[in-house]
N, C-alpha and C positions, 0 to 999 in steps of 0.2 A: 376631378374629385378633390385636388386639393384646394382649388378655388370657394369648392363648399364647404370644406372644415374650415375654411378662414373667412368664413362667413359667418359659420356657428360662432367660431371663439369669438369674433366682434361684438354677434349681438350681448353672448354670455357676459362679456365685458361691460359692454352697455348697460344692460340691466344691472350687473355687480356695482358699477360707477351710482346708478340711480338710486338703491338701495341703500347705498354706503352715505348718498347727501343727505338723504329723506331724513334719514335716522340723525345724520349730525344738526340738521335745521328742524328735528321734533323740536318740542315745547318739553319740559322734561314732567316726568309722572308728578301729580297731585301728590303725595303723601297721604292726606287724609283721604283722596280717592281709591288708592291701593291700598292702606292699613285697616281704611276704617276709622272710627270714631275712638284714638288713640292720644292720651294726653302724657303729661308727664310725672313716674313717681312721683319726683318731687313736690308739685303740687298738691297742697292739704286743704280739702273740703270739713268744715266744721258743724256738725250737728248738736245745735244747744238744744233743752228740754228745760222742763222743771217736774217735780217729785222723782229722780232721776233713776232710782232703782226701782218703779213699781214696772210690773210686766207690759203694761200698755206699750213701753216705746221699743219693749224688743222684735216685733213683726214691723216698726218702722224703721227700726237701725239696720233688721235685716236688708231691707229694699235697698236703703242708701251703699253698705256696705258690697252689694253684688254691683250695682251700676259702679261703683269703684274699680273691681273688679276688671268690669268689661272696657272701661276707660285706661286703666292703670294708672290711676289717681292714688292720692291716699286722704284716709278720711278718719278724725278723730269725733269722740264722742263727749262733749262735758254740759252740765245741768245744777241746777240748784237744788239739794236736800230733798228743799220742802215747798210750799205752794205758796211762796214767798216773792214776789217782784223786784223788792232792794235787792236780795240775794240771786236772784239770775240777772240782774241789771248790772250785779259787781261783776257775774260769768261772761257778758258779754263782752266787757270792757275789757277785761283781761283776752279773750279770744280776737277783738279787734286788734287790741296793742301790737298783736303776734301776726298779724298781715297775712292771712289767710287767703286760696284764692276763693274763698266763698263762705258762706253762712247761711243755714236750712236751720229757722228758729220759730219753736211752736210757744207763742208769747204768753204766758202766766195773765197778764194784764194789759191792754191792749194800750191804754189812755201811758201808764205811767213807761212801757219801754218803746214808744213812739221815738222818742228824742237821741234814743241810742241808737237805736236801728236806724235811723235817719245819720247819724255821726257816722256807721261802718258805711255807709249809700256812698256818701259826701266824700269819705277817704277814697273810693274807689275801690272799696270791698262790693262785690255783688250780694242780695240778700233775698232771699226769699222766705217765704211762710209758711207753716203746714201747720194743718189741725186746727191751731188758734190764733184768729190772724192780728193784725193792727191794721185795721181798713184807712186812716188815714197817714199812716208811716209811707216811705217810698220804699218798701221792699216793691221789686217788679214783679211782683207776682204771690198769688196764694196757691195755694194745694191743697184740697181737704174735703170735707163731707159738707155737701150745702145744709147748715145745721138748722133752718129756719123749715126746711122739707123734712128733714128728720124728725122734728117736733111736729111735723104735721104726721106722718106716720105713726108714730109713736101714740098721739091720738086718736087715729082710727081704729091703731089695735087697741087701745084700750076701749071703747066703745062698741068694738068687736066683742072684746072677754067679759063687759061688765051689762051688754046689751046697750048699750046706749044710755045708761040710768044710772042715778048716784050720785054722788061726792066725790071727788076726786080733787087731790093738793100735785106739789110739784119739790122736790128737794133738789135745789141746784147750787152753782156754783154764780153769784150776781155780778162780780167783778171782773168775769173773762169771758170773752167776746162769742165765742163759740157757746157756750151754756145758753149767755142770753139768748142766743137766737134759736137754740131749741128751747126754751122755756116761750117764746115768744109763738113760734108757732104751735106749740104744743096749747097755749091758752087761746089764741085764735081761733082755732078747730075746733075746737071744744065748745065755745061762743058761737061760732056761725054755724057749726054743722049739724051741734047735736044737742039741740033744747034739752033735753030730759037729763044731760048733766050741764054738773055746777062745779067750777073752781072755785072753793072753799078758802084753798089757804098757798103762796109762795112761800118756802123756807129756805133758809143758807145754810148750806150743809161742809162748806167750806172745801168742799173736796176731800174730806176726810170722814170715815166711817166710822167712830166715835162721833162724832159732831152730827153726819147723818142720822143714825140712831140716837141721839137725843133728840134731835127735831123731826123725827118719824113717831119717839113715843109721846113727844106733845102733842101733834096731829091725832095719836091715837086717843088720846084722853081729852081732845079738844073735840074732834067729831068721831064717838064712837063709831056712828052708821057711814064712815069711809069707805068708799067703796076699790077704791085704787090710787096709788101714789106713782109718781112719774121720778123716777129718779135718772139725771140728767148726764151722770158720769159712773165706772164701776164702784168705786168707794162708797157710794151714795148708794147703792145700789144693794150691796153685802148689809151694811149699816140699819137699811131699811127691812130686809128680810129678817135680821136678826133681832130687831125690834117687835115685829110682829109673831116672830114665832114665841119671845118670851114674854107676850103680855095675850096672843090670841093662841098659841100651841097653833097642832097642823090641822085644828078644825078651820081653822079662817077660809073663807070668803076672799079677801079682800086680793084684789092685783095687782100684783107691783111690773111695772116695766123699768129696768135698767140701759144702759149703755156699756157698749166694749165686748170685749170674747174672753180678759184672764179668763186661766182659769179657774177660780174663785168662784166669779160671775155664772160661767158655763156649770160649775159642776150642781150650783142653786137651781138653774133653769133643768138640768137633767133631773131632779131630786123635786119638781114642781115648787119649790121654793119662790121664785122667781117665773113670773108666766110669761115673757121676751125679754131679749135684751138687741139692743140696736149694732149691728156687725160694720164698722168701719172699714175702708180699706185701705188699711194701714202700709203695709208693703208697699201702695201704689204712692201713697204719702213720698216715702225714703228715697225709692228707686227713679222718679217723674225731679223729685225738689234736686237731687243731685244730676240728673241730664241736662235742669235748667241753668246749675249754675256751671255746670264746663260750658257752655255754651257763651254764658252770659259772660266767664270768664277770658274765652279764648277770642270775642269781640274787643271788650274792654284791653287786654292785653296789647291787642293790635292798635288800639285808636283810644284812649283815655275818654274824649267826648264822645265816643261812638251813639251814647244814646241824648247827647243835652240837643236843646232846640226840638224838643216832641218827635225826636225820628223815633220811627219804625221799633219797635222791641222783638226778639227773635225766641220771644214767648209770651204765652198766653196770660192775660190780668190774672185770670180765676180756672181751675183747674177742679171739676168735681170728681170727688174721687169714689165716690157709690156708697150705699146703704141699705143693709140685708137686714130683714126682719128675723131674728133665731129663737126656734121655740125648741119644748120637749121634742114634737116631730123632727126636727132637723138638727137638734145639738150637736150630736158626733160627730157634723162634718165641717165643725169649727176649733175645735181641737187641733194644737200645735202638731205636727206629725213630724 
């Protein structure tokens, strides 16, 4: 008997010995495999804009500020005024100075902050783009609404609302990269799909609604028989209805398509003011542009050339971020809640 309990305790011993090396010749826990996708306070993500208090960027600041959140990052927000390029180009510059680990910048003008955006690249700031990009800057990547599909959209409902028939102009924004490209497919469509309309007229509305309601009432006193205007961004959009309601009252005819959800925009399309407006998805802008730059940050961090010599990037070029047609029928379920 006692020969057997000095059997037990050896093997117990054994195994206890086994167990006791295993553990001391582990490999020790990954960190980022047990926390998760865990960065540093310290670390500040910087979200540039321009016209910086209109409503459009608060469903984008949201996104950015929850993926903050889930990183334990920290993330500031700064923009220029007005729809101005010197003045978010000086925003930039002063955001670079400050050594960020990153930059999520929807660019006013795509030609003139090429050169900047390329300067935060070059310092070893990561940078990326949403909404409005700079196709030939070296941000690694865009994030946004493929705006060249939008404007095709945007033209079949209008062809949809007006039957296929008419005159129809365009009030955009010609300077920023994103307009043009819904102004481009919007006049494409229009051209190849539906003979019985006519683009009449492109106007600059400058992004501002004053500006759009002047070149909505030239439109109108240029081609009475309009049959619908394509207005490219919300301001344009407000600017346009408000033109038409004080020179045609609520008898008109005529159809306006906008872009965005303000509410501004939404409460025109509940009120038949506005007969669509095009639903970006703006959240997935904020929330996607800031996953890409912890990423890109916590590469760079480890290896400075991590990406020179055309290696491998650990995100995508271009990043579609969706687009919802919103009419009277569905308004309500675009409202901020």
């Amino acid at each position: 008997m006692k020969k057997l309990w000095l059997v037990y305790v050896l093997l117990i011993g054994i195994f206890l010995i086994y167990v006791l090396n295993y553990k001391l010749q582990a490999k020790p826990a990954d960190p980022w495999e047990t926390a998760g996708l865990r960065g540093n306070i310290a670390d500040k993500y910087v979200m540039v804009t321009f016209q910086s208090g209109i409503d459009y960027w608060k469903s984008v600041l949201k996104g950015f500020e929850d993926a903050a959140e889930e990183l334990n990052v920290s993330v500031e927000y700064h923009g220029s005024t007005q729809h101005n390029a010197s003045e978010q180009m000086t925003v930039l510059e002063q955001v670079i100075a400050r050594k960020p680990a990153g930059i999520a910048i929807s660019a006013v003008n795509s030609k003139l902050l090429t050169a900047t955006i390329n300067k935060a690249v070059e310092s070893g700031i990561p940078v990326v783009l949403f909404d409005s990009g700079a196709p030939n800057s070296k941000a690694y990547s865009f994030l946004g609404t493929n705006n060249y599909n939008a404007g095709v959209e945007a033209a079949r409902k209008m062809a949809e609302l007006t039957g296929g028939k008419g005159e129809v102009a365009i009030i955009t924004t010609p300077d920023q990269h994103n307009h043009q490209e819904r102004t481009e497919g919007f006049s494409y469509t229009v051209r190849s799909e539906f003979p019985g309309m006519k683009l009449v007229s492109v106007k600059d509305g400058r992004g501002d609604q004053v500006a759009s309601r002047e070149a909505a009432e030239q439109l109108l006193t240029q081609y009475p028989q309009l049959a619908g205007i394509f207005a490219t961004e919300s301001n344009g959009g407000i600017g346009v209805a408000e033109a038409v309601e004080a020179q045609q009252g609520s008898v008109s005819t005529l159809k306006i398509i906008s872009f965005d959800t303000d509410k501004g925009t939404l409460d025109l399309v509940k009120e038949g003011k506005i007969a669509a407006t095009m639903a970006q998805g703006t959240w997935n802008m904020g929330y996607w542009s800031l996953m890409e730059l912890f990423q890109l940050h916590r590469n760079l961090a480890e290896n400075p050339n991590a990406y020179t010599g055309n290696k491998p990037l650990p995100v995508p070029d271009t990043v579609d971020t969706g687009i919802d047609v919103v009419t009277r029928a569905n308004v309500d379920n675009y409202y901020a809640k």
